[in-house]
N, C-alpha and C positions, 0 to 999 in steps of 0.2 A: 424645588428641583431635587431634592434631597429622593425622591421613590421612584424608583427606573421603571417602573411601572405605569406611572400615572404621564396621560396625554399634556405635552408640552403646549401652552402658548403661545398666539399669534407671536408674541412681544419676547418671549423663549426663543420662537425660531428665527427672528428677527435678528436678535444679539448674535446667535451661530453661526449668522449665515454673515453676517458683516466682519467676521475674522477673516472668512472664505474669500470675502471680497477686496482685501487687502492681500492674501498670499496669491490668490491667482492674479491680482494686478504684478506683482513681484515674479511670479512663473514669466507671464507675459511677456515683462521688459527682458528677461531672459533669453524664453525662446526667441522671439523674435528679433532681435538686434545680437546675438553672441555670435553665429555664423558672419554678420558686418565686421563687428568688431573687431575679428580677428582678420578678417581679409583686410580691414585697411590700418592695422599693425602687420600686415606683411606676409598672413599664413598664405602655404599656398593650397588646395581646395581638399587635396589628401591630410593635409594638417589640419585643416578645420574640419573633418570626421575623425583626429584623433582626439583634436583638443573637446568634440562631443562627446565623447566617454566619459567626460568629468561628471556632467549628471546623471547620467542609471547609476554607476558605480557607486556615488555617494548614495542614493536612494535605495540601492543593495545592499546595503549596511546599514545603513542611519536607523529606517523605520521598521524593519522586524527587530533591530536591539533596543531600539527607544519604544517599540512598543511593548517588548517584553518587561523592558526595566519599568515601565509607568505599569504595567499587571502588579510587581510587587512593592514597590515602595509606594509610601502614602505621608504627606504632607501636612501643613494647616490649611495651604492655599485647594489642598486635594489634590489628585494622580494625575490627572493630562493639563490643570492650567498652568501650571510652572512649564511644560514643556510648549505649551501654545507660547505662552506668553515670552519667554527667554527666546524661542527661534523668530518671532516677530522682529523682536529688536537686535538679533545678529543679522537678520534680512536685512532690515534697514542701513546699519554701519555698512553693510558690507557695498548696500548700493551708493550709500554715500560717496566711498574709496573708490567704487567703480567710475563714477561722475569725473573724478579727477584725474583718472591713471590716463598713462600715456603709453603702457610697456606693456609687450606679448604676455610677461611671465605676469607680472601683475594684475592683469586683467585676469588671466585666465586662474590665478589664485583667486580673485572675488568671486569668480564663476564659482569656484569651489567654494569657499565658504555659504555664500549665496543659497546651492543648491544643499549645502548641509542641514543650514535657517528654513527652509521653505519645507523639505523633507519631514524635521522636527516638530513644526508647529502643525502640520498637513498629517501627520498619522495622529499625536495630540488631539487635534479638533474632530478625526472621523473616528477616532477610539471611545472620545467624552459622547457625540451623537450617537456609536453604541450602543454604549451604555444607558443613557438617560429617555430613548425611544421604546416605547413597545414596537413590538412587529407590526402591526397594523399603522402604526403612524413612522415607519422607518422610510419607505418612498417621500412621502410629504416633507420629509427633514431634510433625506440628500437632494431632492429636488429643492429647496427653497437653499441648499448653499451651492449648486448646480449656478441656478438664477443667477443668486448673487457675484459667484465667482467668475460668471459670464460676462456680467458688468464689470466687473473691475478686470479683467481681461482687456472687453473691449473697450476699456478707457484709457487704458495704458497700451492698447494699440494702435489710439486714435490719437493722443498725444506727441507723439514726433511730426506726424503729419497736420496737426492743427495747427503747432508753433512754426514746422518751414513755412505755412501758410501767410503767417505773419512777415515774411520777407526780414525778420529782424539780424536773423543770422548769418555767417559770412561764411562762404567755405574755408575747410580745416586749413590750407595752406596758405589761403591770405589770412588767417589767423596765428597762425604760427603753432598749430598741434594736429596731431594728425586725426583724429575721433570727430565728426560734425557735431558742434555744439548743441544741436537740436537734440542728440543721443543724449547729451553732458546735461543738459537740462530735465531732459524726461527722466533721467537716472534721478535726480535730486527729490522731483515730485514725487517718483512713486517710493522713493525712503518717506517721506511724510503721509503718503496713504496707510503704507502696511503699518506704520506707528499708529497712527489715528486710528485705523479700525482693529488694530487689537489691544490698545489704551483701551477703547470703549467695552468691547466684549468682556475685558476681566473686570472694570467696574461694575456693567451689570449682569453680569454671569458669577454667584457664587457656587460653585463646585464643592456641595460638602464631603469635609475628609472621610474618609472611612466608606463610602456609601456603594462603592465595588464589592470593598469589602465584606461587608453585610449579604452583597447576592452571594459571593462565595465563600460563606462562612468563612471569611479569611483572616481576623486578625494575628496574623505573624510577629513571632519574637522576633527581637533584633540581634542581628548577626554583625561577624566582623566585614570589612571589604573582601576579604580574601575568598568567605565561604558566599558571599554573596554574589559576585562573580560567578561563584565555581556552581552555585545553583541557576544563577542566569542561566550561564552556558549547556547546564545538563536541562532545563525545561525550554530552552529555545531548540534544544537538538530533537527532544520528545516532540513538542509541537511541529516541530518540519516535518517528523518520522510520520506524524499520525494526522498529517494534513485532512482538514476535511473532504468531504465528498465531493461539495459544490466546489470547493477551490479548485483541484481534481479536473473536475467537469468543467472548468471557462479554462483550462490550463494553454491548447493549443490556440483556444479562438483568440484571448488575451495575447500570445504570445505574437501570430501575424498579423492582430490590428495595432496592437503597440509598435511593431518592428517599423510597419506603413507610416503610421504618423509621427517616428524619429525621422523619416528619409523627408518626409513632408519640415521639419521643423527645422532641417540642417539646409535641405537645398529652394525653399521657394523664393526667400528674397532674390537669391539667385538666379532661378529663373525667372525670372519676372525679369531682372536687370539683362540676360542673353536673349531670351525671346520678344518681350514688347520694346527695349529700350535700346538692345544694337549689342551687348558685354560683350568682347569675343569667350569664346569658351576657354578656359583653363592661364589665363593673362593676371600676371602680377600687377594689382589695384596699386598700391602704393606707391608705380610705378610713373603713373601719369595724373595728371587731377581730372586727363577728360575721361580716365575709368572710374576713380572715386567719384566724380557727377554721375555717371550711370547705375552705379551700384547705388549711390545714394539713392536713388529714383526707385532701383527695385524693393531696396527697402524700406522707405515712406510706404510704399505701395503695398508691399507685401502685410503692413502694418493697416492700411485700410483695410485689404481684404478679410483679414484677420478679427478686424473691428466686425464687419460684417457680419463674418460665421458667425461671431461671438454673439451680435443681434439676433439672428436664425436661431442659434443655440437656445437664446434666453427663452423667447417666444412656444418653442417646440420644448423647453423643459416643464414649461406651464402646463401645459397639455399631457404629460407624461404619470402624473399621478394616476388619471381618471386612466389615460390609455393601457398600464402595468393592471389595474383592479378589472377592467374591462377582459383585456385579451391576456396572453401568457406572457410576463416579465421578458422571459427570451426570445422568445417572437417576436415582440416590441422592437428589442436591441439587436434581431439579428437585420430585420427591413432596414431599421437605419442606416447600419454598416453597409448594404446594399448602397444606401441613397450617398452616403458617403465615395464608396468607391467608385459609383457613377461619374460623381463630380471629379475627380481626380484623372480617371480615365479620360475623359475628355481634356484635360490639360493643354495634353501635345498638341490639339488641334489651335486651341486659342491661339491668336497672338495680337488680341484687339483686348487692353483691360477692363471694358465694358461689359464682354463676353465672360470675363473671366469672374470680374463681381456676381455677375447672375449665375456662374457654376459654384459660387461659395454658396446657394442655397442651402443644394444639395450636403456640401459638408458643414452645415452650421446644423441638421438635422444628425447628424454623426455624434458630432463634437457633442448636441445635447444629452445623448443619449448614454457617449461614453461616460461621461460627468457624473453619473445619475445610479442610472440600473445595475450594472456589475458592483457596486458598491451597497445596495440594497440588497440584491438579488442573496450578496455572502453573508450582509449582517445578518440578515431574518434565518439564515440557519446553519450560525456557528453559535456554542456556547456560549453566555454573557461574563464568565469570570474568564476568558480566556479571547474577548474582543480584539485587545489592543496586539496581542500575538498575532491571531489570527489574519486581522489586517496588515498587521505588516509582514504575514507571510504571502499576501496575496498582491502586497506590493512588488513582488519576486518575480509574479508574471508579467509586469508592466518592464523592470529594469531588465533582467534576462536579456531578452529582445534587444533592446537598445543598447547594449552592449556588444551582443555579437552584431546587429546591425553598424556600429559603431566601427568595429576592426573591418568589414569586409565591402562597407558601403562606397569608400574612396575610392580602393582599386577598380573596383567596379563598375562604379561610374566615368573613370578614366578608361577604362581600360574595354568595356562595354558601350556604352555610350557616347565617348572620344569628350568628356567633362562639360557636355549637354547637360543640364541638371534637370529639364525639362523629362523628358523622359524616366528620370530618376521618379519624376514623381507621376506617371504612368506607371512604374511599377508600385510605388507606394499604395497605388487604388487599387492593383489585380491583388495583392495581400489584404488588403483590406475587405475583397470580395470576393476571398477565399473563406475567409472566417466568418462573414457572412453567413457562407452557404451550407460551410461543418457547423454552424449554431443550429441554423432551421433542418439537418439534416439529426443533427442530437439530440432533437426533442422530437425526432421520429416525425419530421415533417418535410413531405416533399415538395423542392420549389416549387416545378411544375403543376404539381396536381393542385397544390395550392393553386396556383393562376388560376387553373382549369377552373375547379371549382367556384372559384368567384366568379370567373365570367358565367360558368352557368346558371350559379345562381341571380345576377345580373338578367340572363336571357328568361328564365321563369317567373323574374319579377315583371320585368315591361311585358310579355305573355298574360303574367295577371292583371296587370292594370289594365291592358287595353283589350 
């Protein structure tokens, strides 16, 4: 693995993608249950859009500095597996402490650490796939940690709702805490996935030192902390100044498909628990155990559907190698986002969860694609001695977003919607099939005549067959 040139093995991309599928298990239990969590410690709906700011803002820091600090230092272990490997196992402690907490502030500190761990080891693993892909086999790589991270997504979305299945557990107040121990236990499990699958990846992933180095003629003397800082800091400000083209170029589309899928990630257990299950809208949960059973419900549920997309996702990421070499990378990921916004758009009409699993289709075809293409589409042409900057400067268009969506979403939806969250995520789809449509419109392609043209050629073809 040692020539950043030479095509990777099945058994290569194997190990890669099994890190993948430990930190998106650790995203998962995240996203999906931290909007719970705090509702039934007592936030009330405006506070759990502030207490969501804790992840972009970490991720707006963490991976353009960690990716610039892994550009110049180099190790025995090598440049991004000490930062894989060390944010695996703060992930894990940190879920550990989360299993047991019982307090607003303490939760929402493991949020934060949490989201520092999964940030670190997440820029780490797509700086080393960078690096160690040629462009021809870069789709193939982020699709097969796509895959995998799909999987352990959807297994630690499947996970709360397997074990209430088991009737083993008691609600929080005839237990005497307030978190449902089905939360307390899924926390525990996926500290032991993200350990296991990145124990395994640095056993058999050896990252040889130096071998960045090599593509850019880099061996550097060593310096004091002071000046090494002060060079961080001057070659993180030059790579922001001199962003690439393509960065550039997905800046808006990335900016309103990410904003879409923070409002999706804050409010669907949510809805799910006011639309299919009765929650009144904007009600203090920890006030009654018969709103903590309904909330419970929205997010078990919120947690299948989640499982769901994540299946949709896997399936359609398999398909996404041949479909990027086939047609235009962009055009691929801008119809998704399409298929995505679709399914969202239709939300407010649901209020039957059966209805609603079969509208996860449509966004497990999203989810696949976000996972995948925008992260291919910048490796294949950014510099190689300047990957792990670059990614983390392109992680900027993903936090951005959820940040300002963060400060303005609350009011918002109280104040717009009367803390309907259902709606909330009606608008998460019309963002999301806005950028859609500035994608297919930035590659000088128009929706319509697009349509046009297929159905004509559609009608030219059964004209020739028959």
């Amino acid at each position: 693995m040692e020539n950043p040139q030479k095509l990777l093995t099945y058994q290569q991309l194997f190990y890669f993608s099994l890190a993948s599928l430990g930190l998106q298990a650790a995203g998962a239990f995240e996203v999906n249950n931290a909007s719970g969590l705090f509702k039934f410690l007592g936030a009330s709906d405006q506070q759990v859009g502030w207490l969501w700011l804790i992840p972009p803002v970490t991720g707006l820091i963490v991976q353009p500095v960690l990716g610039q600090v892994s550009d110049l230092v180099d190790t025995r272990y090598g440049r991004r597996t000490p930062f894989i490997y060390g944010g695996a196992v703060l992930a894990c402690l940190s879920l550990l402490v989360l299993s047991f907490s019982e307090a607003l502030w303490l939760t929402a500190a493991m949020v934060l650490f949490l989201s520092c761990s999964i940030n670190c080891s997440t820029e780490g693993l797509r700086s080393l796939t960078g690096d160690l892909t040629p462009n021809r086999q870069k789709s193939k790589a982020f699709a097969w940690q796509a895959v995998f991270g799909s999987l352990g997504a959807m297994m630690a979305s499947a996970i709360p709702w397997l074990l209430n299945a088991t009737h083993l557990f008691v609600q929080p107040s005839d237990a005497g805490f307030r978190i449902p121990a089905v939360l307390k236990v899924s926390f525990f499990l996926g500290a032991l996935i993200v350990f296991q699958t990145a124990q395994a990846m640095v056993r058999r992933v050896r990252e040889a030192p130096g071998h960045v180095a090599q593509v850019a003629q880099a061996a550097r003397p060593r310096v004091g902390l002071l000046r090494f800082c002060a060079r961080l800091a001057c070659e993180l400000y030059d790579n922001t100044r001199r962003t690439p083209q393509v960065i550039r170029r997905m800046f808006v589309v990335q900016v309103l498909t990410w904003a879409g899928l923070f409002c999706v990630w804050i409010y669907f257990g949510l809805a799910l628990a006011q639309t299919v299950y009765g929650l009144p809208p904007g009600v203090d949960v920890s006030s009654s155990t018969r709103y903590q059973a309904l909330l419970t419900k929205g997010v078990i549920q919120s947690g299948v559907c989640f499982a769901i997309y994540q299946l949709v996702g896997v399936v359609y990421t398999l398909a996404l190698p041949a479909l990027a070499e086939r047609f235009d990378p962009n055009r691929v990921h801008a119809v998704s986002l399409l298929a995505g916004a679709a399914a969202l758009l239709s939300m407010p009409l649901l209020a039957n969860i059966w209805y609603v699993y079969v509208a996860m289709i449509g966004f497990g075809i999203f989810s696949g694609s976000l996972n995948t293409l925008p992260y291919a589409i910048v490796a294949a042409e950014v510099p190689p001695p300047k990957m792990g900057a670059c990614l983390g400067i392109f992680n900027i268009t993903i936090t951005i977003p959820q940040i300002l969506c963060g400060l303005v979403i609350g009011p918002l939806n109280r104040s717009l919607f009367g803390n309907h969250a259902m709606f909330t995520i009606g608008l998460a789809g019309g963002l999301i099939g806005v950028a859609g449509v500035l994608l297919l419109r930035q590659q000088g392609i128009d929706l319509l005549r697009m349509v046009y043209e297929s159905i004509a050629r559609l009608l030219r073809r059964a004209a020739r067959d028959s």
